[in-house]
N, C-alpha and C positions, 0 to 999 in steps of 0.2 A: 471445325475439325473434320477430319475426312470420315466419311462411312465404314470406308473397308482401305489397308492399306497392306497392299502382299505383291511381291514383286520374285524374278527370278535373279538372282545376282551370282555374279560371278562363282561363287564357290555352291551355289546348288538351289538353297531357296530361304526366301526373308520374308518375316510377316510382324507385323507389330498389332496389339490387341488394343485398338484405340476406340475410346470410349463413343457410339453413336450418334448422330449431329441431332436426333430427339430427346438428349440427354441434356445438352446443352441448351433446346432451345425453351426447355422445361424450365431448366436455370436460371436463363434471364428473365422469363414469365416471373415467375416466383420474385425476383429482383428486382424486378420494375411492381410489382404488386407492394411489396415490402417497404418501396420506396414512397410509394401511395399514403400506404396507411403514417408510416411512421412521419413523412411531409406532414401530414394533418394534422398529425398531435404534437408534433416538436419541431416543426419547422423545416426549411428547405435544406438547412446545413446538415440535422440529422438523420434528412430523407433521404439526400443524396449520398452519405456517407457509408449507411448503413446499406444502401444498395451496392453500390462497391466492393463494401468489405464482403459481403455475401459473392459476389463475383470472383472474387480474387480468389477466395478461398474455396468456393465451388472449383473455378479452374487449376487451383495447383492438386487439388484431389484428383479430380476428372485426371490431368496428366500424368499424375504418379499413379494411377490406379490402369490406366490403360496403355502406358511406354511399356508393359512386357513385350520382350522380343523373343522371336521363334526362331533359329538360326539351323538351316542342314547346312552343315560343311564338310569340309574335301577329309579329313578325320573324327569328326564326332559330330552331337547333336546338343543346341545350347538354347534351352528355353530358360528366358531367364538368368536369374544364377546359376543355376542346375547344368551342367554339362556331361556328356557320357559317351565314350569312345563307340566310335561301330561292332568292333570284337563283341561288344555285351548287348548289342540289339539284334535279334534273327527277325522282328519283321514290327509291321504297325499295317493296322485298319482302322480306313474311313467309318466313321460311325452317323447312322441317321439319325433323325430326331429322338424316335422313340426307343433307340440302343442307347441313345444318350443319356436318355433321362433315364435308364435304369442303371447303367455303369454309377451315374454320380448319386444314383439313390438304392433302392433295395438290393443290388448283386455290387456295391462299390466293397472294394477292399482299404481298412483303415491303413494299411502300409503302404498303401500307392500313392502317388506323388504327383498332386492336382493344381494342373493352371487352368481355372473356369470361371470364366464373365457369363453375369445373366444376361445380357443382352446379346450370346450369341447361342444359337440351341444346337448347334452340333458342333463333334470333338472328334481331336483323333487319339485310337490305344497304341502305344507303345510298347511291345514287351520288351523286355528286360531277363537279361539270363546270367548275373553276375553270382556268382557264388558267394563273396563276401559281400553282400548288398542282398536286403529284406523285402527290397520293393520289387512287388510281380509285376507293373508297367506304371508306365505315365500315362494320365488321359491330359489331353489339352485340347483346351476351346479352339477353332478357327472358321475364318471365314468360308476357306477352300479347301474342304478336308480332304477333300481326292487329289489335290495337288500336293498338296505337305505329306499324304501317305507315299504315292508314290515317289514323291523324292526322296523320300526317308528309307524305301524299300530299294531305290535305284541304288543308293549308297552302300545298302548290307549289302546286298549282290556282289558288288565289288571289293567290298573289306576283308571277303574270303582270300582275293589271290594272293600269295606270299611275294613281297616285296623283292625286287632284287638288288643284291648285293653291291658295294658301290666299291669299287678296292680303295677308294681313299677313306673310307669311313670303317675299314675292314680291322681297326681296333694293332693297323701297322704290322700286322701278318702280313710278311714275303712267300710267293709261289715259289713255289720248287720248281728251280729252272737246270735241275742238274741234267745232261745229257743222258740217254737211255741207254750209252753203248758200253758205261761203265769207263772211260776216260775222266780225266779227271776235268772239272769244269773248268770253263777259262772265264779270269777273274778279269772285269774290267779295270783301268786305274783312276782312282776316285778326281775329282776337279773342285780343288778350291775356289772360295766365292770370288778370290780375284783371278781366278783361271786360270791359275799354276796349277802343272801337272806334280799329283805327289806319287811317292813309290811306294807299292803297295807292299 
């Protein structure tokens, strides 16, 4: 399993919290030791069995505990299940070791909203400015906290500008195309869909 896994992709930035290759290799120690003892006292069927099943089951942990995804996208931010429009984030900071270890310990707040693996010692703060929503930010573990901040803070930046108006999405509002001279407007004649001109 890979060390670190964090890429830039097309809508901003992706990082998955995958469990470290000393995690693993702890794993099979333990599984081949396991395999050891129980060979000796019950034979090869229950040596080898019992080392497997310990594999299997170490590894379907290991990947469900480390498949969290970190996702900036081109509208909101999806760690996890958890996702939250840019309108409700004004910024996020990279956190060092030792900001780390206090956010997730003495100064952490019970209503913030935490994705943190031990085997990674630094996080990034999220804030959060939603009115009906309790949580003052999100801290999350990564590998490259000064990358996942800044992309998170590239996107508020831009969540400000107001969107422009599309006229086909304009909810079928017609502009006022009356002439300003006070004449009356001139009415085009409508064209059925098989081309026939109708009288208006």
């Amino acid at each position: 399993m890979p060390e670190a896994s964090t890429q830039h992709s097309p809508t901003g930035y992706t990082e998955r919290l995958w469990v470290p290759v000393g995690w693993w290799v702890l794993t099979v120690l333990f599984a081949l030791s396991l395999l050891i003892a129980v060979l000796f006292y019950l034979g090869p069927v229950w040596g080898v069995g019992s080392g497997l099943l310990v594999m299997v089951v170490m590894g379907l942990l290991f990947y469900r505990y480390g498949r969290e995804q970190i996702r900036v996208e081109v509208d909101r931010l999806r760690v996890g299940a958890a996702n939250i429009e840019w309108v409700y984030v004004p910024g996020a900071r990279a956190l060092d070791e030792a900001s780390t270890r206090r956010r997730r310990g003495p100064e952490s707040d019970a209503r913030a909203y935490l994705v943190l693996r031990p085997y990674l010692n630094r996080a990034v703060e999220v804030s959060i400015a939603d009115e009906a929503d309790p949580t003052p930010y999100w801290l999350i573990s990564s590998r490259a906290p000064e990358r996942l901040a800044a992309a998170i803070t590239a996107r508020c930046s831009t969540s400000s500008t107001p969107p422009s108006i599309d006229p086909d999405q304009s909810g079928g509002a017609v502009p006022d195309t009356a002439p300003k001279d006070g004449t009356e407007p001139r009415v085009r004649p409508e064209v059925s869909p098989s081309g026939d001109t109708l009288d208006s």
